[in-house]
ZAKOLFI-639236 format. One line per 3 residues: their letters; for each residue y, x, z of C-alpha. Coordinates in steps of 0.25 Angstrom, whole numbers, plus 5000, padded with zeros to 4 digits. Each point is the difference from the previous one (the first is absolute). Last residue first. Layout:
<sites>
a = Y/X/Z | ...
</sites>
This chain:
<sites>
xxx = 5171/5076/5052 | 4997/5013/5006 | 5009/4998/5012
xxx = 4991/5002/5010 | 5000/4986/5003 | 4998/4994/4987
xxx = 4987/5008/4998 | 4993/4995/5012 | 5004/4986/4996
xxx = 4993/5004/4987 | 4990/5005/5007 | 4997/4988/5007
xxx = 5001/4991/4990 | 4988/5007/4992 | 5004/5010/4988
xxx = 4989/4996/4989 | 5010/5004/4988 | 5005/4986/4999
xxx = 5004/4999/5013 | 5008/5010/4997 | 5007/4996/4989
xxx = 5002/4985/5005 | 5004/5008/5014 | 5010/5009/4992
xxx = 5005/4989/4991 | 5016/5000/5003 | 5002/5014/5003
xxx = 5011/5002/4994 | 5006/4986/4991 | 4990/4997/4989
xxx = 5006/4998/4986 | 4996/4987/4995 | 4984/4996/4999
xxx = 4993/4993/4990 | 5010/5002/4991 | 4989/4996/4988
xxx = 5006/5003/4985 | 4987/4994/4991 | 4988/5007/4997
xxx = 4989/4994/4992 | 5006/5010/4989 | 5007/5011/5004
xxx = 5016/5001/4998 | 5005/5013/5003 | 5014/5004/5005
xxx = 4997/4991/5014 | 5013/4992/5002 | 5014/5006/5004
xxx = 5007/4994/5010 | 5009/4988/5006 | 4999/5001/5015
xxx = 4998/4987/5007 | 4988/5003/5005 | 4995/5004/4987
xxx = 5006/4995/4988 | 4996/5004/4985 | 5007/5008/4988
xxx = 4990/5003/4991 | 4996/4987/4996 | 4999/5004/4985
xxx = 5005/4989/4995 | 5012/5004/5010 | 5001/5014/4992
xxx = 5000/4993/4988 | 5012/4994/5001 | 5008/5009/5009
xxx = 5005/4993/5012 | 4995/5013/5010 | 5004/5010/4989
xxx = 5014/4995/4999 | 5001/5003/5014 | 4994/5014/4997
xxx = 5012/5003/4991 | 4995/4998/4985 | 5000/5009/4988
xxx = 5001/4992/4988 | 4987/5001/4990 | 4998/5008/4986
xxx = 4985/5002/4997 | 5003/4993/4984 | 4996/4986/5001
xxx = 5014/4992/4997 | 5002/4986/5004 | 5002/5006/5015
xxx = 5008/5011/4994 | 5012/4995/4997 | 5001/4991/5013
xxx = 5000/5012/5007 | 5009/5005/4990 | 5009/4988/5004
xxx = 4999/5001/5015 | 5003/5016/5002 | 5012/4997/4991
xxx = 5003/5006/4987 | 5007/5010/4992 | 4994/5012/5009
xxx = 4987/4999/4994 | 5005/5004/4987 | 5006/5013/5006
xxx = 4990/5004/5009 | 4990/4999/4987 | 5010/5008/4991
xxx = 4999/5010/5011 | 4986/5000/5001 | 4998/5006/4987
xxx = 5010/5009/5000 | 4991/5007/5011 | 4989/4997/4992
xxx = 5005/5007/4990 | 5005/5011/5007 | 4985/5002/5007
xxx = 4991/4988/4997 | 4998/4989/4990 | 4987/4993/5002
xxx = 5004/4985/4995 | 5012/5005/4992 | 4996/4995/4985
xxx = 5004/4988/5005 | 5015/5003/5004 | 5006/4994/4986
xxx = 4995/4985/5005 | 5010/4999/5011 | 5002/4986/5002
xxx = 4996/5001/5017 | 4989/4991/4997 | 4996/5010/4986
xxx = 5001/5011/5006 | 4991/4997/5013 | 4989/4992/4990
xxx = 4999/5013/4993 | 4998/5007/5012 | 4988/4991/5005
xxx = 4994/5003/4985 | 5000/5014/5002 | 4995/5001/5015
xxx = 5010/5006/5010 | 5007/4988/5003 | 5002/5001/5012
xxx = 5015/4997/5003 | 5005/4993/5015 | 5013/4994/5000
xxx = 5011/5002/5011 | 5011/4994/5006 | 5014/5006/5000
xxx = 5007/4986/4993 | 5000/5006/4985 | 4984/5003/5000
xxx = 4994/5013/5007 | 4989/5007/4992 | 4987/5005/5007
xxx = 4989/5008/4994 | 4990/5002/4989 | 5003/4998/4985
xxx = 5011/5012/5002 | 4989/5010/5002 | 5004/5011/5009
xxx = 5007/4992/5012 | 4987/5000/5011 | 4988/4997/4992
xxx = 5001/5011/4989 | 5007/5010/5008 | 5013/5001/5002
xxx = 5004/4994/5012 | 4999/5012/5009 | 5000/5011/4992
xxx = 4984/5003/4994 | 4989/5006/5007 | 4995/5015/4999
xxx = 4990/5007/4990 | 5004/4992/4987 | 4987/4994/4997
xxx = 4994/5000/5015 | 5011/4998/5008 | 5005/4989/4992
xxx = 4985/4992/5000 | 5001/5003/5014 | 5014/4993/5001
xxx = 4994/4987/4992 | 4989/5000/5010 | 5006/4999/5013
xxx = 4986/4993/5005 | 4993/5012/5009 | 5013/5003/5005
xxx = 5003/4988/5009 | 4985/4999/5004 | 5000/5015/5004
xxx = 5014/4998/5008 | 4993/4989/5006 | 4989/5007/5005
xxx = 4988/4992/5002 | 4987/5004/5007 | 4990/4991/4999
xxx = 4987/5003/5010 | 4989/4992/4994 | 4988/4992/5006
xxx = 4986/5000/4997 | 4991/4989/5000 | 4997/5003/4985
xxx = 5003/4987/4992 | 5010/4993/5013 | 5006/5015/5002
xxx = 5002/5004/4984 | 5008/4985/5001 | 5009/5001/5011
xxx = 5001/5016/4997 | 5007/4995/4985 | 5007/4989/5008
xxx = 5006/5008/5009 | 5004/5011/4990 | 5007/4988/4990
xxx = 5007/4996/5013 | 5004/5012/5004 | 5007/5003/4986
xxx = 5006/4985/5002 | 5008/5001/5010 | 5003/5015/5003
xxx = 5004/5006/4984 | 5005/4985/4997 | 5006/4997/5011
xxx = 5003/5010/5009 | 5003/5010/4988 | 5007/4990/4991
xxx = 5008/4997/5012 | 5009/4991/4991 | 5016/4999/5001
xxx = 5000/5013/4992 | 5009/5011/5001 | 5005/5007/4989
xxx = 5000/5013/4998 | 5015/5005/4998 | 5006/4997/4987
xxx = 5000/5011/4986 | 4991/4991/4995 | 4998/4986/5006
xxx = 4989/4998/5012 | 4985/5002/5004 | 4994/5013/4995
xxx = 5003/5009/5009 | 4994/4989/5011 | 4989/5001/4993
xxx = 4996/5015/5002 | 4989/5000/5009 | 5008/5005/5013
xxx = 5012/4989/5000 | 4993/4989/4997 | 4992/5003/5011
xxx = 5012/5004/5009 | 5008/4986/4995 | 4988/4994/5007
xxx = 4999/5004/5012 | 4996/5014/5008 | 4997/5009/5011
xxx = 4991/5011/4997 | 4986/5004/5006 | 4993/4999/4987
xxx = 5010/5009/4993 | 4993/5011/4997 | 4987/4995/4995
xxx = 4991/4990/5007 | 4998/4986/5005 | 5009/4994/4991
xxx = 5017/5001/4995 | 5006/4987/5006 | 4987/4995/5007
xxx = 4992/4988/4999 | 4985/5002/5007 | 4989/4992/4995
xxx = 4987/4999/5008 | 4988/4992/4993 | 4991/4996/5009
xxx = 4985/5000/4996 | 4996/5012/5011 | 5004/4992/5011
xxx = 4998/5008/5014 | 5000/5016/4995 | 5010/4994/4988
xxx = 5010/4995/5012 | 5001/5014/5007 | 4997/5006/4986
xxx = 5014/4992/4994 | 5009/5001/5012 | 5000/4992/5013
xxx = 5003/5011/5009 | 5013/4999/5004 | 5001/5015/4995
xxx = 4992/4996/4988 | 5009/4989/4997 | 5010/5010/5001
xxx = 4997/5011/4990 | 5008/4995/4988 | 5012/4992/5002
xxx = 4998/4986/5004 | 4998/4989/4990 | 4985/4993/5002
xxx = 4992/4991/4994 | 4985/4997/5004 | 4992/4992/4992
xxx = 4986/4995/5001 | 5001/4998/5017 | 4988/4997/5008
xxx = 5000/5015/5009 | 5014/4997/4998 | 5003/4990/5008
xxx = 4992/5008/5013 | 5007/5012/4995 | 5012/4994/5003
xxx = 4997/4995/5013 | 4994/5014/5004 | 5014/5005/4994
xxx = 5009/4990/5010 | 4990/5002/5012 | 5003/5015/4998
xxx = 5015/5000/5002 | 5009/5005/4988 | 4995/4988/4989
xxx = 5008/4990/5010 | 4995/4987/4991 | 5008/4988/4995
xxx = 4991/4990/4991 | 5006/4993/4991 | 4994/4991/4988
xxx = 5004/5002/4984 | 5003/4987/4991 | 5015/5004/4999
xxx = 5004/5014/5001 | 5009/5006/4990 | 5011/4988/4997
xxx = 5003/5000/5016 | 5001/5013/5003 | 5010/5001/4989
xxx = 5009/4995/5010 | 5007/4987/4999 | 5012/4997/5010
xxx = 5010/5006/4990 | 5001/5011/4989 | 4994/5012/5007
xxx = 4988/4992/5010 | 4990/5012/4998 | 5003/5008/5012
xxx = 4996/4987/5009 | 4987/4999/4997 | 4996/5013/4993
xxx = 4999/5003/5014 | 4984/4998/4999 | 4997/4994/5016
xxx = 5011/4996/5009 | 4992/5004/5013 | 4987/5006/4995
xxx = 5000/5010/4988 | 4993/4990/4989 | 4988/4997/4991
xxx = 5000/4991/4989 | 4986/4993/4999 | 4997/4995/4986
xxx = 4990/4991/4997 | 4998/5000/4985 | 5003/4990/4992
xxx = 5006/5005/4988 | 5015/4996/5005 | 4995/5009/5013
xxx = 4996/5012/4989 | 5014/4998/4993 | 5006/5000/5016
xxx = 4992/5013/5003 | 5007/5005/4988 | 5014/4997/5005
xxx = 4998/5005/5014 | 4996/5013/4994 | 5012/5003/4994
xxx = 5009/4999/5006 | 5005/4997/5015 | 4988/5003/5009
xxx = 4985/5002/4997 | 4988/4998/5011 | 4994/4990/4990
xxx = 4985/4997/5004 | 4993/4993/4989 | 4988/4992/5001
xxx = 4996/4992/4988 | 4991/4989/5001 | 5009/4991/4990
xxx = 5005/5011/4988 | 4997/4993/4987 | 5006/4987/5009
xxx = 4987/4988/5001 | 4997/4993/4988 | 5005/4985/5000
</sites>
């Protein structure tokens, strides 16, 4: 069996909440060692905040297959220990606002002057620079300042409000992790690292496309939900069926739309396919109306024998027992916890929960130990507190 694409890897994660435990997590499922480090005492206090729905916090599902080490970055001993990791480190993540790393003294040039291959990715909500650098913010906030959230919702509604952090997530997550890797790999060909700034109003706004395209023929973006994608075309959206569940339409393609009219027996609406404005409008009427004369169950069934991008919209319980979801092993169990599998499958690389979400503090001698720290210093750093 080949080792993990990632095995040798160091990563230092000093991140908190989302995003940046969720991309150290896709680097740990890729084999790297990742060392999560946090405040002593109860350590990352995403621990307890996340727990909404139950006993189960999101800690949990963002954090397995990562080691802790708690360290006191405000004393001295805890910054030379840190350093000490980190003259060694590849990675180095961190979430705090901009400047403060440097205050602690374990910002990019004091690390770079030590271990110039690191690659040294800092995860903000609007970057190192600019006006708003120094601003609080979440999600909704991001969304908010790039234009999508506008977007988002029915027309003449209020925005909506997604039950996805696509700015944490997919702005955060995986924006860092495509900047890590880039400086993994420049660092492992020239022996030089990166320093990756990543914005995640920037990686938010870097991908609404369809409003740009607006902005730029027409000089401002359409109404909510009437743009092409989002309520303009009637062959792309949602339909609710007789009993209030929903149907999801894509049948943006010519042949796909004829397949749609002809499984709802409504031949007389092909030449429809790209209709927009007051006749897509009308449009999508007839739609709502044909798909309103039956059950959630039996257009599902409709449409499974029927290959026309036309799929039911499921609630995430139904996700988890979805058929091809489960073939896809994306739901596994770590420590008793059900959660998502790896979004990638590589070969020669099966799912490996090596280690489940570690409790604060739990591998700070292993880390240490590791990183040359003798016995007597760590006992030396345990009672001063730093550890």
């Amino acid at each position: 069996m080949r080792p993990p694409p990632l095995a040798g890897l160091r990563v230092l994660d000093l991140t908190r909440l989302l995003p940046g435990p969720l991309a150290s997590m896709h680097l740990a499922d890729l084999g790297a060692d990742v060392v999560k480090i946090e405040d002593t005492g109860a350590g990352d206090y995403a621990r307890g905040a996340g727990a909404i729905h139950g006993q189960i916090s999101y800690f949990q599902l963002v954090n397995r297959n990562k080691r802790s080490l708690c360290l006191d970055l405000k004393q001295a001993a805890g910054v030379a220990a840190f350093m000490r990791l980190a003259a060694t480190a590849d990675v180095i993540l961190e979430g705090f606002r901009p400047g403060v790393v440097d205050k602690l003294g374990i910002g990019y040039a004091a690390v770079a002057a030590i271990n110039p291959r690191v690659t040294y990715c800092a995860i903000t909500g609007y970057g190192q620079d600019g006006p708003y650098r120094d601003r609080a913010g979440h999600d909704l906030n991001y969304l908010a300042y790039c234009g999508l959230l506008d977007q988002i919702g029915l027309p003449g509604s209020a925005p909506a409000v997604p039950n996805f952090q696509i700015g944490d997530l997919l702005g955060g997550s995986l924006t860092a992790l495509l900047g890590v890797l880039a400086g993994v790999v420049d660092a492992r060909q020239s022996g030089r690292g990166r320093y990756v700034d990543v914005s995640m109003t920037d990686a938010v706004f870097a991908h609404t496309l369809f409003p740009l395209l607006a902005v730029l023929g027409l000089g401002q973006a359409l109404p909510r939900g009437e743009d092409v994608l989002s309520g303009g075309m009637p062959s792309y959206g949602v339909y609710a069926t007789r009993d209030g569940r929903y149907m999801a339409v894509s049948a943006m393609e010519p042949k796909f739309w004829q397949g749609l009219c002809d499984a709802i027996e409504r031949p007389d609406l092909k030449p429809f396919a790209f209709a927009c404005g007051a006749d897509g409008q009308r449009i999508r009427r007839e739609l709502e109306l044909a798909f309103a004369e039956r059950s959630f169950a039996e257009w599902t069934t409709v449409f499974e024998r029927v290959d026309c991008c036309v799929t039911p919209v499921l609630r995430l319980e139904e996700s988890i027992e979805n058929a091809q979801l489960r073939a896809r092993a994306m739901i596994v169990e770590v420590d008793g916890v059900k959660q998502f599998a790896p979004p990638f499958k590589i070969s020669d690389l099966p799912f490996e929960a090596r280690l489940p979400p570690p409790a604060a503090g739990e591998h700070s001698e292993d880390v240490l130990r590791s990183a040359g720290f003798s016995d007597q210093e760590i006992g030396g750093l345990r009672a001063q507190k730093v550890i």
